[in-house]
C-alpha positions in Angstrom: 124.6 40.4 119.2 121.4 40.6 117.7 118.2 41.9 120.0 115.0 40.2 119.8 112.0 41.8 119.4 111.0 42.7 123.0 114.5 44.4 122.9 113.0 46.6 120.6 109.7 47.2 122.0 110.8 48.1 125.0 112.4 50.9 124.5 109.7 52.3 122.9 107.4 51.2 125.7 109.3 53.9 127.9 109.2 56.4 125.0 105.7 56.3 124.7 104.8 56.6 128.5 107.0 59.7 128.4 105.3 60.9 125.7 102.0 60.4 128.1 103.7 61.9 131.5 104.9 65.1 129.8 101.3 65.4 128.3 99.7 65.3 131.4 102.2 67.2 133.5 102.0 70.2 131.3 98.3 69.7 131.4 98.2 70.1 135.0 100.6 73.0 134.9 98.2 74.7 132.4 95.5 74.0 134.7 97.1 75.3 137.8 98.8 78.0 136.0 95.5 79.5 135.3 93.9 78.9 138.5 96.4 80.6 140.6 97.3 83.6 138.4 94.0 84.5 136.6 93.7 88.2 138.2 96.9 89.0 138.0 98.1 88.9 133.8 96.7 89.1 130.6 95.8 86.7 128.6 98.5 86.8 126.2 101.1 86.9 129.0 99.6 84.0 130.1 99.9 82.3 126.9 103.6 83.3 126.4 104.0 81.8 130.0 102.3 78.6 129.0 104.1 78.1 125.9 107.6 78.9 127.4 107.2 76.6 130.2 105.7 73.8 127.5 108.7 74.2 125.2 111.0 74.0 128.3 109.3 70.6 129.2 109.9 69.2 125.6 113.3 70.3 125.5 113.7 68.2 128.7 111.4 65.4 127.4 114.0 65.0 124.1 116.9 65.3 125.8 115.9 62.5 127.9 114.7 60.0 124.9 118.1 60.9 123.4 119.6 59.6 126.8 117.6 56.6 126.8 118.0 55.9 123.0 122.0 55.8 123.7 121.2 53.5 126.4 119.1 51.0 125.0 121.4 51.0 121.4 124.7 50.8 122.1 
């Protein structure tokens, strides 16, 4: 069965607004991350926060496009 090319586009329609989501999630994280727990650390635990909690979101972000790619192409 061949799929047309809104089959295709699809699919990366979803990707893409993922792509946007996580973006702006982790923005607001950063943003609130910061706000609420200035005092308290340095800035380079901060950072290592930060980055730990955006890698954790990726990880999430491609295991879900690898669940949605085995859905769309099977």
């Amino acid at each position: 069965m061949t799929v047309g090319f809104l089959g295709r586009l699809i699919p990366v329609a979803i990707m893409l607004v993922l792509v946007v989501a996580l973006f702006l999630i982790t923005t607001f994280i950063e943003l609130w991350y910061k706000k609420v727990k200035q005092v308290d650390l340095s800035r380079t635990k901060r950072k290592i926060k930060l980055t730990s909690i955006t890698l954790l979101l990726c990880i999430i972000f491609l295991a879900l496009v690898a669940v949605l790619s085995g859905l769309f192409y099977q």
